[in-house]
ZAMARGU-4260 file (C-alpha; in steps of 0.2 Angstrom, whole numbers, plus 5000, padded with zeros to 4 digits):
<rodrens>
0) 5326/5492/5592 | 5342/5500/5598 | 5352/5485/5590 | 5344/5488/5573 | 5348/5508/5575
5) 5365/5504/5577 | 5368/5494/5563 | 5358/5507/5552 | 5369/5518/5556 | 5386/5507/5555
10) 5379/5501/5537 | 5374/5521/5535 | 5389/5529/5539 | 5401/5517/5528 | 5391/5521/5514
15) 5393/5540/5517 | 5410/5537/5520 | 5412/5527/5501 | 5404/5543/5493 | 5413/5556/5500
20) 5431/5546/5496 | 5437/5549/5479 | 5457/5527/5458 | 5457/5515/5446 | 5452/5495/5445
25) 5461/5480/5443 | 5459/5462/5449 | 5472/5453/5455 | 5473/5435/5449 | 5481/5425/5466
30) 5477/5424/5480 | 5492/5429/5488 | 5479/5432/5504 | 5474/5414/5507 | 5486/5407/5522
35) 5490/5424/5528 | 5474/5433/5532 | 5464/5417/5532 | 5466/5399/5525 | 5463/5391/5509
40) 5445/5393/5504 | 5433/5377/5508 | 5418/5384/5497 | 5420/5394/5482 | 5404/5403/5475
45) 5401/5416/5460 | 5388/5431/5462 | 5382/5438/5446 | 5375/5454/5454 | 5360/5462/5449
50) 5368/5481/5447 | 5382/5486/5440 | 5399/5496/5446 | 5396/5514/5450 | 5407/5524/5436
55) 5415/5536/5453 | 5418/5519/5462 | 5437/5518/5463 | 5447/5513/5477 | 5448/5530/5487
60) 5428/5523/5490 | 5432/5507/5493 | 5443/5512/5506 | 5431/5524/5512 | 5419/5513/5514
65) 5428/5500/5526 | 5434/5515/5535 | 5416/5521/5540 | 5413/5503/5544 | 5428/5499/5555
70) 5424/5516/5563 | 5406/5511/5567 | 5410/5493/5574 | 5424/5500/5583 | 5411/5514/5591
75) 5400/5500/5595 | 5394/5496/5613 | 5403/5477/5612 | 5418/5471/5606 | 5416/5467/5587
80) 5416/5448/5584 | 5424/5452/5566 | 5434/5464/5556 | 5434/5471/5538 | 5445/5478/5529
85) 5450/5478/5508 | 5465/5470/5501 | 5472/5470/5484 | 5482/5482/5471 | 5464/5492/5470
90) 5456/5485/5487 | 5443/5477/5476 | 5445/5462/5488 | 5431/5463/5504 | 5438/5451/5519
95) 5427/5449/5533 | 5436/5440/5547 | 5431/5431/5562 | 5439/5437/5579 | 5427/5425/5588
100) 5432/5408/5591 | 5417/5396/5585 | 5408/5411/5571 | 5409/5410/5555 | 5414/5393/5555
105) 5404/5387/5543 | 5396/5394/5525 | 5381/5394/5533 | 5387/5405/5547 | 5394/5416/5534
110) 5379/5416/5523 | 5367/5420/5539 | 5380/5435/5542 | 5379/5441/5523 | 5361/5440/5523
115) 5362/5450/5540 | 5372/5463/5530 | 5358/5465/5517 | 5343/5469/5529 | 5353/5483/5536
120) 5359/5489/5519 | 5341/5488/5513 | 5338/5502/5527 | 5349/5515/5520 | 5348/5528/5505
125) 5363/5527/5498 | 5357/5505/5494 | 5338/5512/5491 | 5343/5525/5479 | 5356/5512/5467
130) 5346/5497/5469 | 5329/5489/5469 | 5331/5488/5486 | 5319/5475/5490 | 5328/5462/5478
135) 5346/5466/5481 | 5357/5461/5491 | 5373/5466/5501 | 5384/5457/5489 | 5374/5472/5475
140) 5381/5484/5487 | 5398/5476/5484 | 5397/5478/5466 | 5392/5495/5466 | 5408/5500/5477
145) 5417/5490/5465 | 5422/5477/5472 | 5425/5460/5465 | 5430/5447/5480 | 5423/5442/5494
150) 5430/5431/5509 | 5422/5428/5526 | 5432/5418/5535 | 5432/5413/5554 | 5450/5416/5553
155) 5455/5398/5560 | 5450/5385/5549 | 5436/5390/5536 | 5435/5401/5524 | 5420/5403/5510
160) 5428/5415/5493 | 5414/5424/5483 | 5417/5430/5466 | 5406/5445/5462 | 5401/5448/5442
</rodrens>
C-alpha cells in the first residue's frame, strides 16, 4: 500500500508540476540522441494515441512535468533504478534510462515498466479528467503533454524508440 501511495503521488505531482509550467512545438528529425544518452535503437514501434495534444501543452509543461517526476523519484525512500528527463529543440523527446545494471534490458522489461506507468497514471485526476481512463494509457498521457518520442533504454546495450501519433 505504501508503494502504490508513493507512486500515486510521483505520477500526481509531475502532472501538477506539467500544468502549472507554462512554448511552442517542433520535432526534430535525427536522432542526434542515439550513442550519447543510450544506443541505437533495437526495436522501433509507433503509437497512434487515443487523445490528442492538449492546446496549453508547450515545453514549459513538458519540462514541468519531468521536473515533478525527477523530484518525486529523487524524494523517494530507494535509489531510483532510472532517470527521466526530456530532449530535443521543444523537449517533445521522453527518455527514460536505466541506471540499474540488468533492467530494462529487454522491450519486454521496458513494456512491463510502461504498463507500470499507466496503472499509476490511471489513479490521478489530471489522466481521469483528459482520458477514458480505463482505456488509455501512459503513452496517452505522453501525447497530452505533447510529446512525440519515446526511449527507454537500460543505458548499456538496448534501447526500445516509440513514435507517438
Amino acid at each position: 500500500m505504501a508503494i502504490r501511495g508513493k507512486l500515486v503521488a510521483l505520477v500526481l505531482a509531475a502532472c501538477v508540476a506539467g500544468l502549472l509550467a507554462g512554448t511552442a512545438a517542433a520535432q526534430e528529425n535525427d536522432d542526434r540522441h542515439a550513442g550519447y544518452y543510450y544506443p541505437e535503437p533495437q526495436a522501433t514501434e509507433t503509437y497512434t494515441a487515443r487523445v490528442t495534444t492538449l492546446s496549453d501543452s508547450d515545453r514549459s509543461r513538458r519540462i514541468g512535468f519531468v521536473t515533478g517526476l525527477t523530484k518525486q523519484t529523487l524524494a523517494g525512500q530507494y535509489e531510483p533504478s532510472f532517470v527521466v528527463f526530456a530532449k530535443g529543440d521543444d523537449a517533445e523527446k521522453l527518455l527514460i534510462v536505466g541506471l540499474v545494471e540488468g533492467r530494462l534490458d529487454t522491450v519486454y522489461r521496458a513494456r512491463a515498466l510502461l504498463a507500470q506507468l499507466t496503472a499509476v497514471s490511471r489513479l490521478t485526476p489530471f489522466f481521469q479528467e483528459n482520458t477514458l481512463a480505463e482505456q488509455a494509457t501512459f503513452l496517452d498521457l505522453l501525447k497530452l503533454l505533447g510529446f512525440r518520442q519515446l526511449t527507454v533504454s537500460d543505458g548499456d546495450k538496448f534501447a526500445l524508440q516509440i513514435a507517438i501519433e
